[in-house]
C-alpha positions, 0 to 999 in steps of 0.5 A, spaced: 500 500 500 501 506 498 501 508 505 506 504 508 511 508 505 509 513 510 511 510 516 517 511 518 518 516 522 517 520 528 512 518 532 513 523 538 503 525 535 502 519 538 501 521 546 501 514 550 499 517 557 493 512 556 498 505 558 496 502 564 500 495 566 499 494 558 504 487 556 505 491 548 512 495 549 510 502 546 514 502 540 510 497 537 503 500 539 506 506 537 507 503 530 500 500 531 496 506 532 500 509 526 499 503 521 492 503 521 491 510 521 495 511 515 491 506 512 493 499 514 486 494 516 485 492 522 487 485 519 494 487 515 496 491 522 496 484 525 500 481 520 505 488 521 506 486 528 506 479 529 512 479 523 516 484 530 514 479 533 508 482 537 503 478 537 495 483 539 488 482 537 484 486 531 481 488 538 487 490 541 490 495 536 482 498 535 483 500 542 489 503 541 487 507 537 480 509 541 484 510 548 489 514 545 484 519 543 489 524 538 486 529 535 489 536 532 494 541 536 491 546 539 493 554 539 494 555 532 493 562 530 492 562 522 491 568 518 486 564 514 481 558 516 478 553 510 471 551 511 467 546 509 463 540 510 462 532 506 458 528 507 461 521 508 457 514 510 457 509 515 453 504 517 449 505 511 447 512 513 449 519 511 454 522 517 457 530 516 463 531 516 465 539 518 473 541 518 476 547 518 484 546 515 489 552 514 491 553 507 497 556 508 500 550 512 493 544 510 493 542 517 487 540 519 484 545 525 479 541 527 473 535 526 468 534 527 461 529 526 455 531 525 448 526 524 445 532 520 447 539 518 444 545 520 447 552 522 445 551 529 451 546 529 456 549 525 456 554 531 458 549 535 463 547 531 465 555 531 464 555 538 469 548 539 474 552 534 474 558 537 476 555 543 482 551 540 485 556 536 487 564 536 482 565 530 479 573 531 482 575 526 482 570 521 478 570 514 474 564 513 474 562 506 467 557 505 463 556 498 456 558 497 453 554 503 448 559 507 448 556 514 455 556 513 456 564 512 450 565 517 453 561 522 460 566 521 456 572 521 452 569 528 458 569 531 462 575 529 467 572 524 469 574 517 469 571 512 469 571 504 466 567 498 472 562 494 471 557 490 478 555 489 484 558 490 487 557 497 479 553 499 483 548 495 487 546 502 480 543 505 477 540 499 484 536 498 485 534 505 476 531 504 478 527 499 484 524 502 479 522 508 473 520 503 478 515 500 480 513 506 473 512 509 471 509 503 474 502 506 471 504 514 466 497 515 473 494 512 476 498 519 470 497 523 465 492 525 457 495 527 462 502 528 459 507 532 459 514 530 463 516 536 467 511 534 467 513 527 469 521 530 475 519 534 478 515 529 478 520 524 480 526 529 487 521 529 486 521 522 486 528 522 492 529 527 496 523 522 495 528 517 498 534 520 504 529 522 506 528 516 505 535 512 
């Protein structure tokens, strides 16, 4: 896969604090947690582990990923914010992804699942980014999506129409998740949507890793 080219390196995102009397050393639940996020099953992370000689569960490595819960770094302060929404399925139900990217870095700001888009929820997403990153000052750069631009202007933040250009960083990074969520019941049996969420916030932190 293409992804395995992309997993040697620091690891330093994937906070552990979460280990209790765990049998599995760190290293190989470091490499566990950042081989299924980048890409691999739950099946062929398996297989990864067991040929370093650590031998874990689908289960195990699932839950790795779970009680790590990684999500993106705080306290950015960009000069311009793409947002956006995508519609992305599980269980065979439609769930909307919201995600707010910096161009200027195309590091994910913050994520967040909802089972419906509505203006009131995108405020949330705002208020939860807001209280994240240093965004005042920033110019949000969102397509022609009303309750997107209502829900800025609800909450007394700029933004502009752009349809390309720097708006380009978000529809990237979407694409990118849409071809790794295409595989998710491959991932996941009976996923849950809070399951669904943190695993694409540690996808999200992932991503910004490795920019």
């Amino acid at each position: 896969m293409a992804e395995i080219t992309r997993l040697s390196g620091c690891r330093d995102w994937i906070d552990l604090d979460f280990v209790e009397r765990e049998r599995t050393p760190e290293p190989a639940m470091a490499l566990g947690i950042q081989s299924h996020v980048a890409g691999l099953s739950l099946s062929n992370t398996v297989e990864l582990l067991d040929s370093l000689g650590v031998q874990r569960s689908r289960k195990a490595i699932h839950d790795w990923v779970q009680k790590a819960d990684l999500q993106p770094e705080s306290g950015r302060s960009p000069n311009q914010i793409a947002l956006d929404e995508t519609v992305i399925r599980i269980n065979d139900q439609q769930y909307w992804l919201y995600a707010a990217a910096d161009p200027q870095t195309n590091e994910l700001l913050h994520v967040r699942l909802f089972s419906t888009t509505t203006t009131a929820l995108t405020e949330i997403f705002l208020n939860e980014l807001r209280q994240k990153h240093d965004i005042e000052t920033a110019v949000f750069l969102v397509d022609g999506a009303k309750h997107l631009q209502t829900a800025l202007q609800r909450v007394g933040l700029r933004f502009q129409m752009c349809r390309h250009g720097n708006r380009n960083a978000v529809e990237r990074i979407f694409r990118e998740l849409k071809r790794r969520t295409s595989s998710f019941s491959n991932c996941f049996s009976h996923v849950e949507p809070e399951t669904a969420e943190n695993w694409l916030q540690s996808f999200a932190q992932w991503l910004n890793a490795t920019n």
